[in-house]
KOLSEFI-825911 format. One record per residue (C-alpha): residue number from 1; x, y, z; residue in one letter. Coordinates in pm, 1 decimal. Example, Ala and Ser with C-alpha at 12.3 -4.5 7.8 and 13.67 -1.06 7.14 Angstrom:
2
SITE  roke      east     north        up  torpa
SITE     1    1230.0    -450.0     780.0      A
SITE     2    1367.0    -106.0     714.0      S
END
This chain:
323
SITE  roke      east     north        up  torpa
SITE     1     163.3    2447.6   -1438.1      X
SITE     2    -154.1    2518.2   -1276.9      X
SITE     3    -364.1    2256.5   -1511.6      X
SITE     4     -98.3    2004.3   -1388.5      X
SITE     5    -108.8    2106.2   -1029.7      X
SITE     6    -512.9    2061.0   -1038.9      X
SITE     7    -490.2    1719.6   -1223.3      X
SITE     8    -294.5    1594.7    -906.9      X
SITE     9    -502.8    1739.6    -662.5      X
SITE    10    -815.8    1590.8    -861.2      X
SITE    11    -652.5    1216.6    -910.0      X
SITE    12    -544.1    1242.0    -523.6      X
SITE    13    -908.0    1328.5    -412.1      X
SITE    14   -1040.0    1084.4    -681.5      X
SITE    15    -839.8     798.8    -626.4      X
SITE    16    -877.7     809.5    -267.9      X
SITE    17   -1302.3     856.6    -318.7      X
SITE    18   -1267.7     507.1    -581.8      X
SITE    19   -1052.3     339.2    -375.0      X
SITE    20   -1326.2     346.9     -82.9      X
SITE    21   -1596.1     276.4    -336.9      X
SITE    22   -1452.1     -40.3    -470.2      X
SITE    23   -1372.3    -176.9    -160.1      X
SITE    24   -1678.8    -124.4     -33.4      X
SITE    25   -1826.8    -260.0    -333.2      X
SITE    26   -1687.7    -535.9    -388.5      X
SITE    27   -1663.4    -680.2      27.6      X
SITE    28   -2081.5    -644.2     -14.9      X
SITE    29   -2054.4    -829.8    -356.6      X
SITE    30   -1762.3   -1066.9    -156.3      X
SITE    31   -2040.3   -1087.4     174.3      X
SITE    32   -2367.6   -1175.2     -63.8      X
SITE    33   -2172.7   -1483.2    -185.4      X
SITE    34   -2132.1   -1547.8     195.5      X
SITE    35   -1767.9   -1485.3     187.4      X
SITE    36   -1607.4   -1483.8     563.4      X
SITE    37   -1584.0   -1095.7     667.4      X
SITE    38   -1239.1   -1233.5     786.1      X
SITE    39   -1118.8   -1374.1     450.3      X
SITE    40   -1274.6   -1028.1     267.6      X
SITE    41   -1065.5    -827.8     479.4      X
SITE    42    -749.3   -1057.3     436.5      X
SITE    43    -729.4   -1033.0      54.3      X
SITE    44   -1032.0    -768.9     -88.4      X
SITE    45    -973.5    -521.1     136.4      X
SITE    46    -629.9    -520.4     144.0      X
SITE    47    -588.8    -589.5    -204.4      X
SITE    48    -854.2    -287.3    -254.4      X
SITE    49    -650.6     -51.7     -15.0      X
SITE    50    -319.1     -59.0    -297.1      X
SITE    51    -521.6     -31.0    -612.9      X
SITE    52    -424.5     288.1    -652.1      X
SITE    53     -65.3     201.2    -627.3      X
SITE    54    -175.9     -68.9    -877.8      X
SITE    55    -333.5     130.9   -1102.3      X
SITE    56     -89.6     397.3   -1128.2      X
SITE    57     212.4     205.4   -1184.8      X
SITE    58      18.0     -16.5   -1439.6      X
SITE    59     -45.2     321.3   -1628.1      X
SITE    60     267.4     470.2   -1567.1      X
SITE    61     451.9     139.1   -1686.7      X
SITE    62     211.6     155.9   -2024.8      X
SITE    63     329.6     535.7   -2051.8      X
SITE    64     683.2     474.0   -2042.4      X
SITE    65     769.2     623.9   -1687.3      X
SITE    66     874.9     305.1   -1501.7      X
SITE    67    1055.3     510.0   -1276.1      X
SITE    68     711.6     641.7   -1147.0      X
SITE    69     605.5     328.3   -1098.8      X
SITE    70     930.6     180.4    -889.9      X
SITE    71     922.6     495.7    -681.3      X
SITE    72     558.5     468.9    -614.0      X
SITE    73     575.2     101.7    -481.1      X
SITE    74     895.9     177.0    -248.4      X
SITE    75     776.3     496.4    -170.9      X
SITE    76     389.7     436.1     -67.6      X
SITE    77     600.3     156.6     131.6      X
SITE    78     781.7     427.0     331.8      X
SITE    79     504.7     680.2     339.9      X
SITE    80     237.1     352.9     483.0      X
SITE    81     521.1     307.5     731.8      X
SITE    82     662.1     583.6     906.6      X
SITE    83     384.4     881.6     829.9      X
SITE    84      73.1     648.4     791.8      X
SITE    85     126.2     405.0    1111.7      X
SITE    86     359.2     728.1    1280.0      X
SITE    87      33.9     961.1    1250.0      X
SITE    88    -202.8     670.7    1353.3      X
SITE    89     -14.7     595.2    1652.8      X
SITE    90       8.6     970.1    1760.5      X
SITE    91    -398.9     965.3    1758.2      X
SITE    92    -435.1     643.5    1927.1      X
SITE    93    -133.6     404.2    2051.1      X
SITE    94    -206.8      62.8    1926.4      X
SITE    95    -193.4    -231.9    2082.9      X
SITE    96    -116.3    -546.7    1786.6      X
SITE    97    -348.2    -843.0    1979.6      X
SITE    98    -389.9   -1063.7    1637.5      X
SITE    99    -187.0   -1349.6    1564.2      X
SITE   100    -285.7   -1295.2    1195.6      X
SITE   101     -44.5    -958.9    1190.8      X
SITE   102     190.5   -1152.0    1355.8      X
SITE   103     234.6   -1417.6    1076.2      X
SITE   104     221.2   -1125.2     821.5      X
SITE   105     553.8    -949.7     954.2      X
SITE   106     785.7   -1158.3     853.4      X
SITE   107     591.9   -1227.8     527.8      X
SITE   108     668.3    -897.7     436.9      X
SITE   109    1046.5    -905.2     546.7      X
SITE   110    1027.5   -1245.3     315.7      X
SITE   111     850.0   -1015.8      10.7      X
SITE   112    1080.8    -706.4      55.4      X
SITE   113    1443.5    -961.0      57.3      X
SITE   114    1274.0   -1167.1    -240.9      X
SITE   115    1196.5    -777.4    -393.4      X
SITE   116    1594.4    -675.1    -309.3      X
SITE   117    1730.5   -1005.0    -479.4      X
SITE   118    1544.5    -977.8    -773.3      X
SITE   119    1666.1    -594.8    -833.7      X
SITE   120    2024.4    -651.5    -754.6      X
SITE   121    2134.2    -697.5   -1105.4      X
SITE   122    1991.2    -372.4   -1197.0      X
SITE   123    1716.8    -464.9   -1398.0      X
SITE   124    1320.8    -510.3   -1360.1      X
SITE   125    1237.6    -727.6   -1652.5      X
SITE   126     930.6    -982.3   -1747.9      X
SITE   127    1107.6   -1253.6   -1518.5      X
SITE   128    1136.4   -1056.3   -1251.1      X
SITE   129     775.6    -906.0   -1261.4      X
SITE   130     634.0   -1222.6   -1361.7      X
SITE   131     769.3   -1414.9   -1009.2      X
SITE   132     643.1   -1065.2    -807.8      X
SITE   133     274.7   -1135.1    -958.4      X
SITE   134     267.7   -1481.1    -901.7      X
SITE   135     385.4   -1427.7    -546.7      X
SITE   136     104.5   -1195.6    -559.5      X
SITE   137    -165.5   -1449.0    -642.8      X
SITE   138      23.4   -1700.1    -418.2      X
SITE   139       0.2   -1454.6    -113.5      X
SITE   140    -420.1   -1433.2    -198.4      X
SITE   141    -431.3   -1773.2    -176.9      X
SITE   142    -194.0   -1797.5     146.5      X
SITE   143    -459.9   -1496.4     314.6      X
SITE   144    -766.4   -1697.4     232.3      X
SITE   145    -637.1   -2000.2     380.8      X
SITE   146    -555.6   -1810.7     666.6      X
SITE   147    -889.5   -1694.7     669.2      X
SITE   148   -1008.0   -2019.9     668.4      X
SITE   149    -854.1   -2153.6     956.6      X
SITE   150    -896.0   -1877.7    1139.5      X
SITE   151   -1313.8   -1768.9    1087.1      X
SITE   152   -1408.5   -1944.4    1427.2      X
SITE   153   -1064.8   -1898.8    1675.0      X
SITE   154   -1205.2   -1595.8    1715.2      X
SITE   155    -900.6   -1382.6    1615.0      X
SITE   156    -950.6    -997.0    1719.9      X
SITE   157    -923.7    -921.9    1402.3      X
SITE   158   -1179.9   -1163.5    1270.2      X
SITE   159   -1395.2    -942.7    1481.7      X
SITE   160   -1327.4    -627.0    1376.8      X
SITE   161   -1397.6    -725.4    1027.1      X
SITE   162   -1713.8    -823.4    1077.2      X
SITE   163   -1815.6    -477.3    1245.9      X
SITE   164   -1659.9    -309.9     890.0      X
SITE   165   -1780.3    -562.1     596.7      X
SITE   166   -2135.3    -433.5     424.9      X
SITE   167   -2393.2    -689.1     517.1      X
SITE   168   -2679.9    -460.4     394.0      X
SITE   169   -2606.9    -347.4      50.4      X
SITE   170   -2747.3    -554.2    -261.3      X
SITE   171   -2602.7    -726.8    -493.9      X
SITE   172   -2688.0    -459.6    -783.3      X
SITE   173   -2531.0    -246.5    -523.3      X
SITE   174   -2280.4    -368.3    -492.1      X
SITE   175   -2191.3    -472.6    -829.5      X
SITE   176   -2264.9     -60.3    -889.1      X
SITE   177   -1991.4      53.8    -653.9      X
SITE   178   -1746.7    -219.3    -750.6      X
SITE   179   -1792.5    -102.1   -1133.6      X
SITE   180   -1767.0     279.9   -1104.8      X
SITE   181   -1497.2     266.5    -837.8      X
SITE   182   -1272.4      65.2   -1076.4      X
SITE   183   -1357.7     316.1   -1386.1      X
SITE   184   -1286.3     586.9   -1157.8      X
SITE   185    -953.4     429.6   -1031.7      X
SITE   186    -839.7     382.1   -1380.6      X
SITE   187    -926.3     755.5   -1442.7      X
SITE   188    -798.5     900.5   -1217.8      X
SITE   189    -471.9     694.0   -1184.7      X
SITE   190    -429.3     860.9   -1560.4      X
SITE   191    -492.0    1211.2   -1424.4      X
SITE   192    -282.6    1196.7   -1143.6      X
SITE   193      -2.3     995.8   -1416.4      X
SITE   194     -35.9    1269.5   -1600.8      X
SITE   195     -21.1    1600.8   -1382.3      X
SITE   196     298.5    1410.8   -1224.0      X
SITE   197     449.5    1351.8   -1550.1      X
SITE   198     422.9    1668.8   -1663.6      X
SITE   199     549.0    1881.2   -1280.2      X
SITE   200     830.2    1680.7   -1316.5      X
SITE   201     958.4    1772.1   -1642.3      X
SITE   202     881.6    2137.3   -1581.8      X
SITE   203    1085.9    2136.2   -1213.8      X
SITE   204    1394.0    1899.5   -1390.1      X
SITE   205    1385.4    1644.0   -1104.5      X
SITE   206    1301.1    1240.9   -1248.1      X
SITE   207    1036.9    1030.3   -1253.0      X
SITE   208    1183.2     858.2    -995.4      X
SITE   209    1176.7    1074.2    -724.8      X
SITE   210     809.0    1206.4    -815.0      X
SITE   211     701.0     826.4    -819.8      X
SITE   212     913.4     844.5    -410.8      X
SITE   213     729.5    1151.5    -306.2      X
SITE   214     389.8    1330.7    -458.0      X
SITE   215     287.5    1012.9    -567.7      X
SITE   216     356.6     798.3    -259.5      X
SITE   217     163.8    1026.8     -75.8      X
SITE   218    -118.2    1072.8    -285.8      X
SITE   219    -159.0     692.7    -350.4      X
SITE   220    -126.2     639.6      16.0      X
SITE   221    -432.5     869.1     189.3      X
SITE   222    -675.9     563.0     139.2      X
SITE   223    -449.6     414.3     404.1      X
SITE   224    -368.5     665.1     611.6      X
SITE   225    -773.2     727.0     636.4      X
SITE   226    -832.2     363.8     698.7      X
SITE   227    -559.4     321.5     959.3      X
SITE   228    -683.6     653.0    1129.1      X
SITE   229   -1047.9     579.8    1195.0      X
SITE   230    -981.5     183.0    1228.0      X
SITE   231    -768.0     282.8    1552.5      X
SITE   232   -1051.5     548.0    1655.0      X
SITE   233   -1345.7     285.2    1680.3      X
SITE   234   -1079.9      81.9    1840.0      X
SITE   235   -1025.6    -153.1    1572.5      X
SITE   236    -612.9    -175.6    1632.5      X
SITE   237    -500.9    -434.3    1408.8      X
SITE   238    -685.5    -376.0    1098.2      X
SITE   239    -519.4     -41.7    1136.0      X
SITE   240    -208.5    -223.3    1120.8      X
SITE   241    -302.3    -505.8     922.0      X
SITE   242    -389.4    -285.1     650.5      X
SITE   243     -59.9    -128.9     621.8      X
SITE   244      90.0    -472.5     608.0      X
SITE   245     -96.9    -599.1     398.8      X
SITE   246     -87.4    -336.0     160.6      X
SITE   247     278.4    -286.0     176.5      X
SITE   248     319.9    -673.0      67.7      X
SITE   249      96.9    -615.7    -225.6      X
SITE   250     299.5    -301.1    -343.9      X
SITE   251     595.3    -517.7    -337.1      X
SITE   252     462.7    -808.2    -548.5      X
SITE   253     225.6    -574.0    -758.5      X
SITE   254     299.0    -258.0    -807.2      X
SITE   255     676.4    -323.1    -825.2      X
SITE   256     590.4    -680.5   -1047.5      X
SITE   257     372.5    -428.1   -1351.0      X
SITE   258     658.7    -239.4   -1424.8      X
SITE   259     880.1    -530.3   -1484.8      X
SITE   260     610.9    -724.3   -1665.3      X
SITE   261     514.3    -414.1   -1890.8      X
SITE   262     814.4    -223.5   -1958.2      X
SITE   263    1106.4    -380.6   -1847.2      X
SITE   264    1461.9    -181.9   -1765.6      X
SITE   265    1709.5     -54.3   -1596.6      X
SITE   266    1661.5      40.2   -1229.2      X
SITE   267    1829.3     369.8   -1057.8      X
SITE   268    2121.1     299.8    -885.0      X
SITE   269    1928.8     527.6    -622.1      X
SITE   270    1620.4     260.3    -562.5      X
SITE   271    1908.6      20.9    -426.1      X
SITE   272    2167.1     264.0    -225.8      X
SITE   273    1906.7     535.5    -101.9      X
SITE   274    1581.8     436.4    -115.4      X
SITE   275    1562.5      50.6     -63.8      X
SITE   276    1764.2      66.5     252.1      X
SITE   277    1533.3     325.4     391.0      X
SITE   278    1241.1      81.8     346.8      X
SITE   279    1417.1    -242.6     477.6      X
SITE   280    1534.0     -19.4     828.5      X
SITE   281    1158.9     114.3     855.6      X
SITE   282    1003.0    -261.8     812.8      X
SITE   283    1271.2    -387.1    1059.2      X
SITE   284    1190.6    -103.9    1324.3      X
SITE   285     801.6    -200.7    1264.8      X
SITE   286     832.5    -533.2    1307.8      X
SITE   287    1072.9    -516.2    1602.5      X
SITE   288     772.4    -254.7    1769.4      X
SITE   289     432.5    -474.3    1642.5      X
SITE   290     557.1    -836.1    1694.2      X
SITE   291     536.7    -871.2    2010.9      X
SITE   292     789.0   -1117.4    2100.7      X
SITE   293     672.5   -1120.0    2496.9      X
SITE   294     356.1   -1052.4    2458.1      X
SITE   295      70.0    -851.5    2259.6      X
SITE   296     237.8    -551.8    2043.4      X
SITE   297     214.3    -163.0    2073.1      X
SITE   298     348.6     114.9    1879.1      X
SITE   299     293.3     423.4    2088.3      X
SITE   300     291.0     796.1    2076.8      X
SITE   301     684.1     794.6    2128.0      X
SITE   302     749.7     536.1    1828.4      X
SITE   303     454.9     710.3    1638.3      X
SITE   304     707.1    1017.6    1654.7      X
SITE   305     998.2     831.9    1540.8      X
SITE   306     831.3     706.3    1232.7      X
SITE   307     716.8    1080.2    1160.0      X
SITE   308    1059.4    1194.6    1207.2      X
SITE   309    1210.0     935.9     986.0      X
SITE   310     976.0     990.9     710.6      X
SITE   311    1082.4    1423.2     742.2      X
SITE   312    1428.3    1322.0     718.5      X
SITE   313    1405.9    1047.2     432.5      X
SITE   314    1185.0    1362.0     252.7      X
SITE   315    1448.5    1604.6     325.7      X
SITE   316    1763.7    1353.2     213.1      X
SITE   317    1560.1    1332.2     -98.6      X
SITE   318    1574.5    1699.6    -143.4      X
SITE   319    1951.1    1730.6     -83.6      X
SITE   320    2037.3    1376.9    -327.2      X
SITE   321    1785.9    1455.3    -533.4      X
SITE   322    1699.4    1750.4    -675.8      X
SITE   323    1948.6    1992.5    -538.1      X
END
C-alpha cells in the first residue's frame, strides 16, 4: 500500500511540475513564432492547464479503467469549480472585467448539455468521443479567432497575458521544456494511473469514484496554483479564464478519449449523482461571473459556498459510495 500511496504523491507532484513546464515551453516556442500572447493564452495555455486530465484519462482509457477517466473529467470539473475558484476567491475576491470570459460561460453550459445528451443512453462509444474531440479542435479554432479579433480592443485579459507569456526564452529553450514536460506528463500520468488503480482495488471502492476524488484533485493543483497567484498579481480573469477554459476542454477531451479508446457503459452514478452536481456548480458560476449589470465578482462569501459545496459533494460521495 505504501508503494501505491508514494506513486500518487510522486505523479501529483510530477504532473503538476510538467504541466508548468510544457506550458511554459511551448507559449515561448508559441511567442518566437510571434504568436499573440492573447491567442497563446486562449488555446496553449489553457489547453496546457488540462493535460494532465488529458493524459491520464488517455492512459487510463488504454488500461482498461474508463471509469477513471469519466470520473476524472467530471470530477476535476467540480474540484476547478467549487474548491479551485472557492479557495481563489477566499485569497482575493475577483472581479470578471473581460468580455472574453463572458463569451466563454455559456460555451461551457453549451459543452456540458452537448456532454449530458451524448451520455444519456448510457454509453460513451467512438461516436460519442469522436464529436467531443472534434468539438475540441473546433473550440481551438473558435479561441484563436477570438484572439484575433480581440489582440488590439485591448481586452483586460489581453493584458494580463502579455505580463505572463515568455518573451525571453529561446527557441532551443523552449523546444527543451515543451519536450521533457510532455515525457514527464506521460510518465507521470502512468504513475499516478497506476498507484490509483491499485488503492482502489485494495480499499473495494471503483474506479469511478477514485477517477471523482484523488484523481480530480491531483490533476487539478496546476489550476488551483495558476488561479491562486493569477488573482495575487491581480491578474482576475485569467484566474477565471483558466478554470473555464480548462473545464471546457475536460468536457470535450478528457471525457471524448475514453469514448474514442475504450468505449462502454457509463455508471448510472455519472448521470444521477455526479453530473447534476457539475451542471448546479456551472450554473451558480455563471450566475456569480457573468455579470449581467455590470463587471462580475465572486467574493469571499461565494468563495465559501463553493468550498462548502465541494465538502458536501466529497462527503455524499462517502455515504453513496463507498459506505
Amino acid at each position: 500500500m505504501w508503494m501505491e500511496l508514494l506513486a500518487i504523491a510522486g505523479g501529483f507532484a510530477l504532473l503538476t511540475w510538467s504541466a508548468d513546464r510544457f506550458v511554459v515551453g511551448a507559449s515561448a516556442l508559441a511567442y518566437n513564432l510571434n504568436i499573440p500572447p492573447l491567442i497563446i493564452g486562449l488555446t496553449i495555455v489553457s489547453l496546457g492547464t488540462s493535460a494532465p486530465e488529458i493524459l491520464v484519462s488517455g492512459v487510463a482509457s488504454l488500461q482498461g479503467n474508463t471509469g477513471l477517466a469519466i470520473g476524472n473529467a467530471i470530477g476535476s470539473n467540480i474540484t476547478n469549480i467549487a474548491l479551485i475558484l472557492g479557495i481563489t476567491a477566499l485569497v482575493v475576491p475577483l472581479n470578471v472585467r473581460s468580455s472574453i470570459v463572458r463569451r466563454e460561460l455559456p460555451v461551457l453550459l453549451g459543452v456540458m448539455l452537448l456532454a449530458l445528451f451524448l451520455l444519456l443512453d448510457g454509453t460513451l462509444g467512438r461516436l460519442d468521443g469522436s464529436i467531443l474531440l472534434t468539438g475540441m479542435v473546433f473550440m481551438i479554432i473558435w479561441m484563436a479567432r477570438i484572439g484575433i479579433r480581440e489582440k488590439s480592443s485591448h481586452d483586460p485579459m489581453s493584458d494580463e497575458f502579455s505580463d505572463e507569456v515568455p518573451t525571453d526564452m529561446t527557441m532551443a529553450m523552449a523546444g527543451f521544456w515543451t519536450l521533457v514536460g510532455a515525457l514527464c506528463l506521460l510518465g507521470s500520468s502512468k504513475l499516478l494511473v497506476w498507484g490509483a488503480v491499485s488503492i482502489a482495488q485494495a480499499i473495494g471502492v471503483s474506479d469511478l469514484v477514485i477517477g471523482l476524488t484523488i484523481v480530480a484533485l491531483g490533476t487539478s493543483l496546476p489550476e488551483l496554483a495558476a488561479s491562486v497567484m493569477s488573482a495575487l498579481k491581480n491578474e482576475h480573469d485569467i484566474a477565471i479564464g483558466n478554470v473555464i477554459g480548462s473545464n471546457i476542454f475536460n468536457l470535450l477531451a478528457v471525457l471524448g478519449l475514453p469514448g474514442l479508446l475504450k468505449p462502454g457503459p457509463v455508471d448510472s452514478a455519472v448521470l444521477t449523482r455526479d453530473y447534476p452536481v457539475m451542471i448546479g456548480l456551472t450554473l451558480a458560476l455563471f450566475v456569480m461571473a457573468y455579470g449581467f449589470r455590470g463587471p462580475g465578482r465572486l467574493n469571499r462569501i461565494e468563495g465559501t459556498l463553493l468550498v462548502s459545496a465541494f465538502v458536501a459533494y466529497q462527503t455524499l460521495l462517502y455515504f453513496t459510495a463507498v459506505i
